[in-house]
PDB file as gemmi writes it, atoms N, CA and C in Angstrom:
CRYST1    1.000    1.000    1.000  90.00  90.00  90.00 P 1                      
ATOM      1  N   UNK A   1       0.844  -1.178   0.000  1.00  0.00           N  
ATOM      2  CA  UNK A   1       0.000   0.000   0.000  1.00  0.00           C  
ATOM      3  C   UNK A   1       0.884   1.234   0.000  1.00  0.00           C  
ATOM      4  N   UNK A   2       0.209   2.386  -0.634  1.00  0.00           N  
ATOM      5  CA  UNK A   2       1.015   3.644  -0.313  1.00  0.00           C  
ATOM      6  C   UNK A   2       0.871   5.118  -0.684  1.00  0.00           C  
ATOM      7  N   UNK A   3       0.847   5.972  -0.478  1.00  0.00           N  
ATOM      8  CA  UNK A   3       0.258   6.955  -0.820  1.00  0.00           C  
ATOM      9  C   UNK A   3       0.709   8.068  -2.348  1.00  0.00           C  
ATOM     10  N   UNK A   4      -0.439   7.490  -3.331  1.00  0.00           N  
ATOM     11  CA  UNK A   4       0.047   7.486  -4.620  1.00  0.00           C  
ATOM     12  C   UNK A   4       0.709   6.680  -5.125  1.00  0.00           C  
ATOM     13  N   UNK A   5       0.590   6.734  -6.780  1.00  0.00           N  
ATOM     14  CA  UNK A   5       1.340   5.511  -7.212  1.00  0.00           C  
ATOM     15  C   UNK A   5       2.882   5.458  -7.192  1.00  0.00           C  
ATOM     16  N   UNK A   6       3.645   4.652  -7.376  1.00  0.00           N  
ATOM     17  CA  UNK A   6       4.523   4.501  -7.482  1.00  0.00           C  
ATOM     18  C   UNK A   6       5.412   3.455  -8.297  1.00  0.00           C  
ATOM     19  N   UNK A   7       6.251   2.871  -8.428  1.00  0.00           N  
ATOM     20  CA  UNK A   7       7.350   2.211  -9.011  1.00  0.00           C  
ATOM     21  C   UNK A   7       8.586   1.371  -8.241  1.00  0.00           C  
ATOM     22  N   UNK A   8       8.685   1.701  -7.189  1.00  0.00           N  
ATOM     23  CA  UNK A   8       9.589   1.220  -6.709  1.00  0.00           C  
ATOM     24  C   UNK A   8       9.521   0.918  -4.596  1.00  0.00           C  
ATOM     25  N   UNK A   9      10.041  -0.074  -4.517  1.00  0.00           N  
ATOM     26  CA  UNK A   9      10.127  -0.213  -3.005  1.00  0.00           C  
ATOM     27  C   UNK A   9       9.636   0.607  -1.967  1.00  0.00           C  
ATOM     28  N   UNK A  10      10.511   1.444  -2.126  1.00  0.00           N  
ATOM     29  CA  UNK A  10      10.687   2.566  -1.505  1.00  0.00           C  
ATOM     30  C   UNK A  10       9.503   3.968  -1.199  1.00  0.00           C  
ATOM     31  N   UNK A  11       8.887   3.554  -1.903  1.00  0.00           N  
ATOM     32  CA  UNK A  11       7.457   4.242  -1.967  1.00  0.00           C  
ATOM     33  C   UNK A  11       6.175   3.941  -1.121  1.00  0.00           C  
ATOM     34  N   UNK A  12       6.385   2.233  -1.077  1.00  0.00           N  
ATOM     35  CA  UNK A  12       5.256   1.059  -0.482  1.00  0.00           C  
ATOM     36  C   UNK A  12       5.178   1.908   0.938  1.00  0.00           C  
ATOM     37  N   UNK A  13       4.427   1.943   1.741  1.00  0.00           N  
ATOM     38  CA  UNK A  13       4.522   2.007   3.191  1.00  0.00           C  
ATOM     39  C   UNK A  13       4.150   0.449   4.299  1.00  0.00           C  
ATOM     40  N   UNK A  14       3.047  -0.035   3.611  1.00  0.00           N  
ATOM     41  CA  UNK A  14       2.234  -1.493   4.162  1.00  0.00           C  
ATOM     42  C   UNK A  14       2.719  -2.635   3.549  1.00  0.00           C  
ATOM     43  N   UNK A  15       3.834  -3.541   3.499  1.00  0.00           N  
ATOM     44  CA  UNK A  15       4.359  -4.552   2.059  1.00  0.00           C  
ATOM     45  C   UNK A  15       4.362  -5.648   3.134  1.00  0.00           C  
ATOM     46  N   UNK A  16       3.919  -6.612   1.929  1.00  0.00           N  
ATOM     47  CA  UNK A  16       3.614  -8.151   2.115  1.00  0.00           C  
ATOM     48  C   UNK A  16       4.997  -8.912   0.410  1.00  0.00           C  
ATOM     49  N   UNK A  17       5.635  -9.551   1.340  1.00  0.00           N  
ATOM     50  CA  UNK A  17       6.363  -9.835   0.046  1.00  0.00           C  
ATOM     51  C   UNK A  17       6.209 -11.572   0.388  1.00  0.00           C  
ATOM     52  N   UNK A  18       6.990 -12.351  -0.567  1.00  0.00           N  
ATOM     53  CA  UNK A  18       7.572 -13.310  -1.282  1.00  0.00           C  
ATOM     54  C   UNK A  18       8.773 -13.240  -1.647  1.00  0.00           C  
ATOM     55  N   UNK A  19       9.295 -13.598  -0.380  1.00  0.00           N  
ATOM     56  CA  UNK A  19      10.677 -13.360  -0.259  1.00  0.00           C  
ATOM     57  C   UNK A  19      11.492 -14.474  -0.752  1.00  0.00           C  
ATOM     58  N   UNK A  20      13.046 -14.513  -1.133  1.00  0.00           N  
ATOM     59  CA  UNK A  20      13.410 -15.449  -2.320  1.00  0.00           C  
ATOM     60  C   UNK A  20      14.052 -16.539  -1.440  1.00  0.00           C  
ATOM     61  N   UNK A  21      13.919 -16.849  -0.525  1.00  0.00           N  
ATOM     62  CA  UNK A  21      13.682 -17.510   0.623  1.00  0.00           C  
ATOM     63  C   UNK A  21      13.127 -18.593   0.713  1.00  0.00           C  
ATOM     64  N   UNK A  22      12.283 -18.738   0.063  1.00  0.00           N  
ATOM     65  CA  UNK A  22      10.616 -19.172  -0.460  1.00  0.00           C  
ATOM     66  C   UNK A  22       9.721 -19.272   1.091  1.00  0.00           C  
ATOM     67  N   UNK A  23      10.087 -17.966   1.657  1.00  0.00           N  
ATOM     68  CA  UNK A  23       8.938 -17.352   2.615  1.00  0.00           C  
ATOM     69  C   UNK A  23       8.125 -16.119   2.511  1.00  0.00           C  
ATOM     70  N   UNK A  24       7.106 -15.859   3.139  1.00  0.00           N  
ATOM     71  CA  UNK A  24       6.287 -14.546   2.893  1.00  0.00           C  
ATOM     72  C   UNK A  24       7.108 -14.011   3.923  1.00  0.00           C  
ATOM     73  N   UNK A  25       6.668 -12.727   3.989  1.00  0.00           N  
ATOM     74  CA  UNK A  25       7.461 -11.867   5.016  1.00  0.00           C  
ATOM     75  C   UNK A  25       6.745 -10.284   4.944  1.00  0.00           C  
ATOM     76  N   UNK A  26       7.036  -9.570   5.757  1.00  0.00           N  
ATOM     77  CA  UNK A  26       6.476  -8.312   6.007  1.00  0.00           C  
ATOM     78  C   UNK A  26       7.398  -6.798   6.490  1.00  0.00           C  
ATOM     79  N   UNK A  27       7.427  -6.068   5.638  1.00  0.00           N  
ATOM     80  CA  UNK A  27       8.329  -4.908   6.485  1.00  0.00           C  
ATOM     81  C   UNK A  27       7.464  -4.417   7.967  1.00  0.00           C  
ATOM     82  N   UNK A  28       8.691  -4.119   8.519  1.00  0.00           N  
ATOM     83  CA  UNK A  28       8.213  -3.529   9.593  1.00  0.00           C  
ATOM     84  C   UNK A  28       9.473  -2.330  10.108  1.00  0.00           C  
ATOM     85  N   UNK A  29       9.138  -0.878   9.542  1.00  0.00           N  
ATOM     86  CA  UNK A  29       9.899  -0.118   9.814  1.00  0.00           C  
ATOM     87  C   UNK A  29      10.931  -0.245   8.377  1.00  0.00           C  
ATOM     88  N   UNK A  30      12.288  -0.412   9.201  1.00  0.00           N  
ATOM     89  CA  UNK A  30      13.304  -0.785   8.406  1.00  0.00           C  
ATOM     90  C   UNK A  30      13.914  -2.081   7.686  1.00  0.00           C  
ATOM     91  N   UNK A  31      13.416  -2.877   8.522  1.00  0.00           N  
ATOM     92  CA  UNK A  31      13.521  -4.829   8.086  1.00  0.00           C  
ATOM     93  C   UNK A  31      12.076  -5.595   7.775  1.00  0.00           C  
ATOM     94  N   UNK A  32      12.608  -6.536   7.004  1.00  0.00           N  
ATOM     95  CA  UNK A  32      11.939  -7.013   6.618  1.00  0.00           C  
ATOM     96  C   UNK A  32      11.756  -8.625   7.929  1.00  0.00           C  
ATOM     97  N   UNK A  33      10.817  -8.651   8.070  1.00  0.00           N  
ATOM     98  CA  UNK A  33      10.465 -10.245   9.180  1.00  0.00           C  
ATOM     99  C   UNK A  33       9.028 -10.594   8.996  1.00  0.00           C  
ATOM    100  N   UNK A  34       9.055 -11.761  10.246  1.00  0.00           N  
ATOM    101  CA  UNK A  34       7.689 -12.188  10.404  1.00  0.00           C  
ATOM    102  C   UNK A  34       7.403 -12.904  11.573  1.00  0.00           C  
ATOM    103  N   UNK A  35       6.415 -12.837  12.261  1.00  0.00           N  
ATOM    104  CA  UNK A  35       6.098 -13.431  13.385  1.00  0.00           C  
ATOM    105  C   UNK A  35       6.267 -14.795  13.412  1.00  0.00           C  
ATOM    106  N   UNK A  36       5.964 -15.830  12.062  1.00  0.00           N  
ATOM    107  CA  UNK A  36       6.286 -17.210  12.412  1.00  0.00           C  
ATOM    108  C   UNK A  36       7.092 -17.896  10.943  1.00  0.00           C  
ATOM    109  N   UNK A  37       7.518 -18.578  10.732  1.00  0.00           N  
ATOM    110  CA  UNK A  37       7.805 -18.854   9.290  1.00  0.00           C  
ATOM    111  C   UNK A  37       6.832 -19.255   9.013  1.00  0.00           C  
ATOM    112  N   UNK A  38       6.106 -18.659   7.442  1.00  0.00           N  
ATOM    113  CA  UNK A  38       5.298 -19.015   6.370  1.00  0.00           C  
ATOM    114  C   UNK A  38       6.042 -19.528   4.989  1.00  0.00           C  
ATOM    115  N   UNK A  39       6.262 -20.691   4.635  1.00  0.00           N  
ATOM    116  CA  UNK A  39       6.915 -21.190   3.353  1.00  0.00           C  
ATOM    117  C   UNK A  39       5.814 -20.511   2.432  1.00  0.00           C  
ATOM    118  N   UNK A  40       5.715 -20.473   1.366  1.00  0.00           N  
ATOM    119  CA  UNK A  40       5.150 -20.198  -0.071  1.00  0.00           C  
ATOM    120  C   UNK A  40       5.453 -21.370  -1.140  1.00  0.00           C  
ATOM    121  N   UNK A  41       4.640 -21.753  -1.735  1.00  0.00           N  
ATOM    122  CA  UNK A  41       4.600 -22.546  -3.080  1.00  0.00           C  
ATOM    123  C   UNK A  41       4.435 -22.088  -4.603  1.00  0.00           C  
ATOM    124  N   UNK A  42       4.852 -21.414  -5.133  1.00  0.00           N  
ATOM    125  CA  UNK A  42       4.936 -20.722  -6.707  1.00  0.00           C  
ATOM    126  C   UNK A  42       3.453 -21.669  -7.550  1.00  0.00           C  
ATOM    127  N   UNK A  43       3.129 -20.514  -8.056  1.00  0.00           N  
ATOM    128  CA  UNK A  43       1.404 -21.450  -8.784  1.00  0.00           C  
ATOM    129  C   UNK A  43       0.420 -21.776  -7.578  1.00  0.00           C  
ATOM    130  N   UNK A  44       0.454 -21.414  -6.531  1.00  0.00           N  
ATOM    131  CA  UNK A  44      -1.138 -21.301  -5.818  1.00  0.00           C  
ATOM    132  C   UNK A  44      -1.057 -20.241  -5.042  1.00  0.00           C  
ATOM    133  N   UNK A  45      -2.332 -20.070  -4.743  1.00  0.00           N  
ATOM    134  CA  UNK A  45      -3.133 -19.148  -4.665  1.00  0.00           C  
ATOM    135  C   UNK A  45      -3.026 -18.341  -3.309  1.00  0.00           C  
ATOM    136  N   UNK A  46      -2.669 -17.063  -3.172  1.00  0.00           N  
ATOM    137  CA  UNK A  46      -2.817 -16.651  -1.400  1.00  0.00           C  
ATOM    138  C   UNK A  46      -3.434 -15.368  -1.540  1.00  0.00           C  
ATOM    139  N   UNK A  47      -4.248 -15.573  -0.095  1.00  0.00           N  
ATOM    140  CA  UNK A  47      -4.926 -14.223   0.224  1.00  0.00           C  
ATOM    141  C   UNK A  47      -4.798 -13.763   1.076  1.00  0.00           C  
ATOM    142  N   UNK A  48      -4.454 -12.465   1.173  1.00  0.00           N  
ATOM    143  CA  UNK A  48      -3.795 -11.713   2.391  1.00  0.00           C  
ATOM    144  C   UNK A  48      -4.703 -10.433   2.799  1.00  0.00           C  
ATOM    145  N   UNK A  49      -4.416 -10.408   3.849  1.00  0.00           N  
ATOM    146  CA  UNK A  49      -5.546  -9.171   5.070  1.00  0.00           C  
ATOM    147  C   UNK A  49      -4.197  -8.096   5.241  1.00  0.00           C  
ATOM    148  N   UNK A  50      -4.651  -7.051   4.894  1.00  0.00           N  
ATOM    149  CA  UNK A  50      -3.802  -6.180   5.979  1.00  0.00           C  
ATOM    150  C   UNK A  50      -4.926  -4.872   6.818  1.00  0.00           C  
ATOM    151  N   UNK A  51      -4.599  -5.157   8.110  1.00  0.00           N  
ATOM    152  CA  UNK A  51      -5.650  -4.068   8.871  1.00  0.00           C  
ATOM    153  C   UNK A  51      -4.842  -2.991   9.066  1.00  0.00           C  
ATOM    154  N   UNK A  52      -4.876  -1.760   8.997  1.00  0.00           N  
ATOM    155  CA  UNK A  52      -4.298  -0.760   8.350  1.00  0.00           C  
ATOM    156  C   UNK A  52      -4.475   0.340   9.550  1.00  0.00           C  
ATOM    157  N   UNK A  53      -3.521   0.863  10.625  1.00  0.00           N  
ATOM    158  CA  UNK A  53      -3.760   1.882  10.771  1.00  0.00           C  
ATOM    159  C   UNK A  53      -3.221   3.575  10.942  1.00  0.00           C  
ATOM    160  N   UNK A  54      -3.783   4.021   9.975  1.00  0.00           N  
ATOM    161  CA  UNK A  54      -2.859   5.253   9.256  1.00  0.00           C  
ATOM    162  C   UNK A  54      -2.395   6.049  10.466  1.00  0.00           C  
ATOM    163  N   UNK A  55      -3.326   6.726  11.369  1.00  0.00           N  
ATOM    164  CA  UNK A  55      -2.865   7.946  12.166  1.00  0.00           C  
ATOM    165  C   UNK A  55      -1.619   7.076  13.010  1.00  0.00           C  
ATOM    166  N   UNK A  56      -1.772   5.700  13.382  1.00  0.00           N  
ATOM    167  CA  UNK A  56      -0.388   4.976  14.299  1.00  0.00           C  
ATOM    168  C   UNK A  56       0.740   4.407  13.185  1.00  0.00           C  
ATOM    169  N   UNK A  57       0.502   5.356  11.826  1.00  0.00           N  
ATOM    170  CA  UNK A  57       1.186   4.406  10.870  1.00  0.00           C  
ATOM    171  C   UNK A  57       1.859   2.922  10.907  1.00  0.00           C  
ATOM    172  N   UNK A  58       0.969   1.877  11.695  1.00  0.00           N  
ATOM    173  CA  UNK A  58       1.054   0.693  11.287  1.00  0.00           C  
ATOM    174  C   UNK A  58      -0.064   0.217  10.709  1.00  0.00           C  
ATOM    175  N   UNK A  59       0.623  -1.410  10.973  1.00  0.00           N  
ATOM    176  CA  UNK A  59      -0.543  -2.407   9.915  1.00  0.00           C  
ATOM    177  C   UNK A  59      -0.028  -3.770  10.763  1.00  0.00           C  
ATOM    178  N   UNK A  60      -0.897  -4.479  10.427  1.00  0.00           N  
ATOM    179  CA  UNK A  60      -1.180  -5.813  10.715  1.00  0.00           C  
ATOM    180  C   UNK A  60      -1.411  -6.841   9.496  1.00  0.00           C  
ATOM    181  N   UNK A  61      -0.577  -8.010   9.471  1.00  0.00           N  
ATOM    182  CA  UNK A  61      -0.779  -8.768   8.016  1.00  0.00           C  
ATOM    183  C   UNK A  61      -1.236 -10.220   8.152  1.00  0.00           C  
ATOM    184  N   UNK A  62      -2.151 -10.943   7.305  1.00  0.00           N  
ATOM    185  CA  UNK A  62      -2.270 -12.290   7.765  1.00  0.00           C  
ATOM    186  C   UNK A  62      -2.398 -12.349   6.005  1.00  0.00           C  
ATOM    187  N   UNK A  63      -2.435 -13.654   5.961  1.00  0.00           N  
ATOM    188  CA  UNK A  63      -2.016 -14.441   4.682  1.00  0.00           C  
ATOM    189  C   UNK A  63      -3.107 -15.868   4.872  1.00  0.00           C  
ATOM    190  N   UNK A  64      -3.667 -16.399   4.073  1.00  0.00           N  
ATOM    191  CA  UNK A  64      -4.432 -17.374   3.777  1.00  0.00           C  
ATOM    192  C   UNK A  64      -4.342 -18.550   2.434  1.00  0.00           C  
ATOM    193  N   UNK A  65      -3.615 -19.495   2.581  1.00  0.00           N  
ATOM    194  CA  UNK A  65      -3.902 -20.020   1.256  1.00  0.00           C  
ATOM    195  C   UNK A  65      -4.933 -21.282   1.084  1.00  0.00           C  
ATOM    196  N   UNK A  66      -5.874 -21.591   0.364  1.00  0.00           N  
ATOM    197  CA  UNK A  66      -6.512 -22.457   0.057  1.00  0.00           C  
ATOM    198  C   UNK A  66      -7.690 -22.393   1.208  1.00  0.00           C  
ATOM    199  N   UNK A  67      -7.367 -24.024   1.982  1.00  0.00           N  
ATOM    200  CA  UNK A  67      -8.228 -24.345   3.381  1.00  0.00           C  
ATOM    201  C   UNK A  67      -8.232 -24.234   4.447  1.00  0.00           C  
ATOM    202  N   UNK A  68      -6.559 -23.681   4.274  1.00  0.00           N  
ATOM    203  CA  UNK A  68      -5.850 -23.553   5.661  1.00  0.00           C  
ATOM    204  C   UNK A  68      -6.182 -22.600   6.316  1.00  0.00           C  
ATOM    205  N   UNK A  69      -5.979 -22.666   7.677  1.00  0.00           N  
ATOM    206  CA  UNK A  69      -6.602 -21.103   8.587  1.00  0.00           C  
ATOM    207  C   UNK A  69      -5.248 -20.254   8.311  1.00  0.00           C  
ATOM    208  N   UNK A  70      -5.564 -18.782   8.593  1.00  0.00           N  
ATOM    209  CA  UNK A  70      -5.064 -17.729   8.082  1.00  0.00           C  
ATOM    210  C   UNK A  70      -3.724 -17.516   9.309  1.00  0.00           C  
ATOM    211  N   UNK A  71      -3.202 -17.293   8.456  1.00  0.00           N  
ATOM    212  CA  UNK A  71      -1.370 -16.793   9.902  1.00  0.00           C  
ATOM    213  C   UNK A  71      -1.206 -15.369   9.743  1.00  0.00           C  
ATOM    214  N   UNK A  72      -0.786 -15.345  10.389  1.00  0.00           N  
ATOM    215  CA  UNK A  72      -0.401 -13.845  11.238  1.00  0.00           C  
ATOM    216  C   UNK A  72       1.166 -13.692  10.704  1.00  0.00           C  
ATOM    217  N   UNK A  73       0.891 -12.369   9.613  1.00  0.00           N  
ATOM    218  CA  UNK A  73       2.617 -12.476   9.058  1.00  0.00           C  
ATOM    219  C   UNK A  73       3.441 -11.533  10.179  1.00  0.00           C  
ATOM    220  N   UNK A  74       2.328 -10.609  10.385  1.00  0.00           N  
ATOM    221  CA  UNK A  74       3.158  -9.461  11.510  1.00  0.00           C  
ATOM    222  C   UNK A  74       2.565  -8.504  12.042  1.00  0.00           C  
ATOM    223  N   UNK A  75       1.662  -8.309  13.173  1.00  0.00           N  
ATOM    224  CA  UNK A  75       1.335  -7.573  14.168  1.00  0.00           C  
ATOM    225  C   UNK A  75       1.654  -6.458  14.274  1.00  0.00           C  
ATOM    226  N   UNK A  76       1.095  -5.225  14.127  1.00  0.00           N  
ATOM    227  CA  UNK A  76       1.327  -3.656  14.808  1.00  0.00           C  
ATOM    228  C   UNK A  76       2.908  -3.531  13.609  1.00  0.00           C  
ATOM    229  N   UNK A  77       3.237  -3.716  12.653  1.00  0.00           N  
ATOM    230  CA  UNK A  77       4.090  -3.381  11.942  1.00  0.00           C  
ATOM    231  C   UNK A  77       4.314  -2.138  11.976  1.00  0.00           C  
ATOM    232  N   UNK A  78       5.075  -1.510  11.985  1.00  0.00           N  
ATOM    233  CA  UNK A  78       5.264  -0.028  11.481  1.00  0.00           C  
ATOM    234  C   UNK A  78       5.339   0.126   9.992  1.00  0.00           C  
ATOM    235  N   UNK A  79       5.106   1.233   9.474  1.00  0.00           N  
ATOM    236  CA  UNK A  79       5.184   1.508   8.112  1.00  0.00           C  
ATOM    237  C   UNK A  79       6.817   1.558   7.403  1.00  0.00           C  
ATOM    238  N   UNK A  80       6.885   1.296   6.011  1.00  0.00           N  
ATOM    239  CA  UNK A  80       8.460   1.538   5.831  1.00  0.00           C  
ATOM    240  C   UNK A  80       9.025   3.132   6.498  1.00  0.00           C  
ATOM    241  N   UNK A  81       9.945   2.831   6.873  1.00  0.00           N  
ATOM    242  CA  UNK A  81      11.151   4.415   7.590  1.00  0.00           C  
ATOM    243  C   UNK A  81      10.464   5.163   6.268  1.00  0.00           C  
ATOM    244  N   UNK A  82      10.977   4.969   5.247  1.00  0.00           N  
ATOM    245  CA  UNK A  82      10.581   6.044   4.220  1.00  0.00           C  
ATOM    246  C   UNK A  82       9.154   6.837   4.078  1.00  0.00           C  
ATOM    247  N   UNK A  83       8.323   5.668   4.258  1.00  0.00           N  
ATOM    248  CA  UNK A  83       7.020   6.541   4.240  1.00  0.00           C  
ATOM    249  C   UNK A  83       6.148   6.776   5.747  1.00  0.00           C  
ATOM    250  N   UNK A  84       7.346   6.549   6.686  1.00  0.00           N  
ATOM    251  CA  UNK A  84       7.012   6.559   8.101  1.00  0.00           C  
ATOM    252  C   UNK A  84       5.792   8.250   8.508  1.00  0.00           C  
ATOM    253  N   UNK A  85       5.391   9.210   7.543  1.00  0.00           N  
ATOM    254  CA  UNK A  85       5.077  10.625   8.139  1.00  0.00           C  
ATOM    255  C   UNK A  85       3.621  10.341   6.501  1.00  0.00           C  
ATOM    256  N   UNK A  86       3.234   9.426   5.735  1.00  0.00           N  
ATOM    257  CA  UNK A  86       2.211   9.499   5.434  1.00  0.00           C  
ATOM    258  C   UNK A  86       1.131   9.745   6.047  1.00  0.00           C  
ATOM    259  N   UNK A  87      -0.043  10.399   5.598  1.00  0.00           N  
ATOM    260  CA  UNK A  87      -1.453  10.583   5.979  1.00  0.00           C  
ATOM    261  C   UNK A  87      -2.363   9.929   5.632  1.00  0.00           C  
ATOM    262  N   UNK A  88      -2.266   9.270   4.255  1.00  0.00           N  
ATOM    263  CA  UNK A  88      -3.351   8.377   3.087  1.00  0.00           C  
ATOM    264  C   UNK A  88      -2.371   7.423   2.856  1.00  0.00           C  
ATOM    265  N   UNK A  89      -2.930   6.095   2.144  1.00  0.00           N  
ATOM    266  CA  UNK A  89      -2.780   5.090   1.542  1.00  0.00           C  
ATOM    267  C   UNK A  89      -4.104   4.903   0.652  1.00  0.00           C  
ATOM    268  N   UNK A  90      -3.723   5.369  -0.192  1.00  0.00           N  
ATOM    269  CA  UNK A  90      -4.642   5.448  -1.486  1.00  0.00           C  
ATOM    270  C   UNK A  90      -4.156   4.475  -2.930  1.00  0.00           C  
ATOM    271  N   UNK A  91      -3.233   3.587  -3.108  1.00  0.00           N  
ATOM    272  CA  UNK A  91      -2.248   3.082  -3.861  1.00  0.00           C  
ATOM    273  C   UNK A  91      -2.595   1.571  -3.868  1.00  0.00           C  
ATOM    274  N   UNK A  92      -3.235   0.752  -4.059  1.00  0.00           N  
ATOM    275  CA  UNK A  92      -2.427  -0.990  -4.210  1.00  0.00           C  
ATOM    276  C   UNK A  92      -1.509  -1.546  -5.350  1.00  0.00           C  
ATOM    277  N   UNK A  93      -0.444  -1.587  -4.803  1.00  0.00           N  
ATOM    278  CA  UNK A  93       0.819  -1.562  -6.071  1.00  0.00           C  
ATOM    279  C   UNK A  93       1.335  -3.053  -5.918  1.00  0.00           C  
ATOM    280  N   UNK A  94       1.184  -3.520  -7.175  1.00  0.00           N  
ATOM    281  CA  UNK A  94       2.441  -4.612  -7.030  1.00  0.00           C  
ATOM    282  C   UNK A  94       3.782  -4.565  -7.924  1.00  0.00           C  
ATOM    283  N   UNK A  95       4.818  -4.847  -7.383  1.00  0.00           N  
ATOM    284  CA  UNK A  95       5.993  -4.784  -7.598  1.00  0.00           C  
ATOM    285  C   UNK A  95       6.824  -6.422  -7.980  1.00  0.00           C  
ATOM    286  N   UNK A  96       7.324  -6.864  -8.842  1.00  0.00           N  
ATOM    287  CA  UNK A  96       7.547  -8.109  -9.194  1.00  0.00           C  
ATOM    288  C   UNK A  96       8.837  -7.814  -9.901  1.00  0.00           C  
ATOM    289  N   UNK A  97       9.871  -8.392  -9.139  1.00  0.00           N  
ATOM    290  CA  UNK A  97      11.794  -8.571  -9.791  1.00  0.00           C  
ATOM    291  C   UNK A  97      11.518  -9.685 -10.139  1.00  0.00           C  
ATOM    292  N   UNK A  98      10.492 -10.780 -10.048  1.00  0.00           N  
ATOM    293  CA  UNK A  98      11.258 -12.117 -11.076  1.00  0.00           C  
ATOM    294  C   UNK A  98       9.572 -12.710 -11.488  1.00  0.00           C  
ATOM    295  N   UNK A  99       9.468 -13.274 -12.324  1.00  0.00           N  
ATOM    296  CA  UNK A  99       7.988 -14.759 -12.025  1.00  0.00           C  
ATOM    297  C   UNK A  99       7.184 -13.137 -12.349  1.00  0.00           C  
ATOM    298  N   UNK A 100       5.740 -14.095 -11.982  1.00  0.00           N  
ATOM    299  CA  UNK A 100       4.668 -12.982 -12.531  1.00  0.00           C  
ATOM    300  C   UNK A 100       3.911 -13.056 -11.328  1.00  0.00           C  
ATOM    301  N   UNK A 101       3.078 -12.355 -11.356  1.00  0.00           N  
ATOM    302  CA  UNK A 101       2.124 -12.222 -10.086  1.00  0.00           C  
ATOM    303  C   UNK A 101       0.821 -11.732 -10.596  1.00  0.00           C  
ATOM    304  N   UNK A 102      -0.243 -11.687  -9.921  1.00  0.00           N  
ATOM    305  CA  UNK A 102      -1.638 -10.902 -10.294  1.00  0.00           C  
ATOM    306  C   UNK A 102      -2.240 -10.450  -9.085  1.00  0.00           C  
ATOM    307  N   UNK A 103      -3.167  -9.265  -9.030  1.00  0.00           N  
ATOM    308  CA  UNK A 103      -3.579  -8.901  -7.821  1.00  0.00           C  
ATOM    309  C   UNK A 103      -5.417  -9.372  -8.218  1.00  0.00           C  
ATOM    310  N   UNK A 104      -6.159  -9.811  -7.727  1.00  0.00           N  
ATOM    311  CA  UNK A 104      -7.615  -9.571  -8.088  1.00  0.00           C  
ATOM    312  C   UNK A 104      -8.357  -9.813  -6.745  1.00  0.00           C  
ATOM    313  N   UNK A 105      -9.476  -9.544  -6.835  1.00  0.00           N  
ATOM    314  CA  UNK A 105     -10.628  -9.240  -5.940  1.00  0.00           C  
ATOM    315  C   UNK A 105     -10.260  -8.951  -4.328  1.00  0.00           C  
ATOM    316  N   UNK A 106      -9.823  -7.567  -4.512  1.00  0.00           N  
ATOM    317  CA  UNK A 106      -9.540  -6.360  -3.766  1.00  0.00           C  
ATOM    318  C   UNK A 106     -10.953  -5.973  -3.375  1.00  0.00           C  
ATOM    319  N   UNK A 107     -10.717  -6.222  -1.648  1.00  0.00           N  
ATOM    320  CA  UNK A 107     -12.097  -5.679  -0.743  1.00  0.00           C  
ATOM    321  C   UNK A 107     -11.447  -4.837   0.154  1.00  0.00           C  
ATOM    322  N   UNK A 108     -12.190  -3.586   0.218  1.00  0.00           N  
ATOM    323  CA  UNK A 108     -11.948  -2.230   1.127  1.00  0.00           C  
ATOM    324  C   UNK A 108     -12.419  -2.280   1.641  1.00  0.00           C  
ATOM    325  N   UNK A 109     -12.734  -1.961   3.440  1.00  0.00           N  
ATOM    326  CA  UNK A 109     -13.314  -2.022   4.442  1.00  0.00           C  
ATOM    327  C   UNK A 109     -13.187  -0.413   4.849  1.00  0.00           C  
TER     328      UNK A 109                                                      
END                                                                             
């Protein structure tokens, strides 16, 4: 997520990645972590929550794939250092260095 579009990392404030690891993972602040290890499988399907809150510029991330119950990527995250003094998150951007990705059926609360 982030306020306006953008192009690059550094812009995101709320990021959920696929890290080359072959784990999900979550910024928080300046690093990238996660509350528990989540492996990833390339070709299926995941759905991810982030509860968002702007004025404490954090977020909260959970991830879901298939049947399985949903994990907790990272709690009360802080936003990236860079976009640590945003007001809005108006942006869903995806960003992809390798493989392809797709974003679809995006629900706003």
């Amino acid at each position: 997520l982030s306020s306006g579009a953008t192009a690059d990392y550094g812009g995101l404030a709320a990021i959920v990645r696929f890290n080359n690891a072959g784990r999900i993972d979550a910024r928080n602040g300046g690093v990238y972590t996660t509350a528990a290890v989540i492996p990833y499988v390339a070709g299926l399907t995941y759905h991810f929550r982030l509860v968002v809150n702007i004025p404490a510029r954090s977020y909260s991330a959970y991830v879901k794939q298939g049947v399985n119950a949903e994990q907790l990527i990272g709690g009360n995250y802080s936003f990236r250092t860079e976009q640590a003094a945003v007001s809005a998150l108006n942006n869903l951007g995806l960003i992809s260095s390798t493989g392809s990705q797709s974003i679809c059926g995006v629900v706003v609360k």
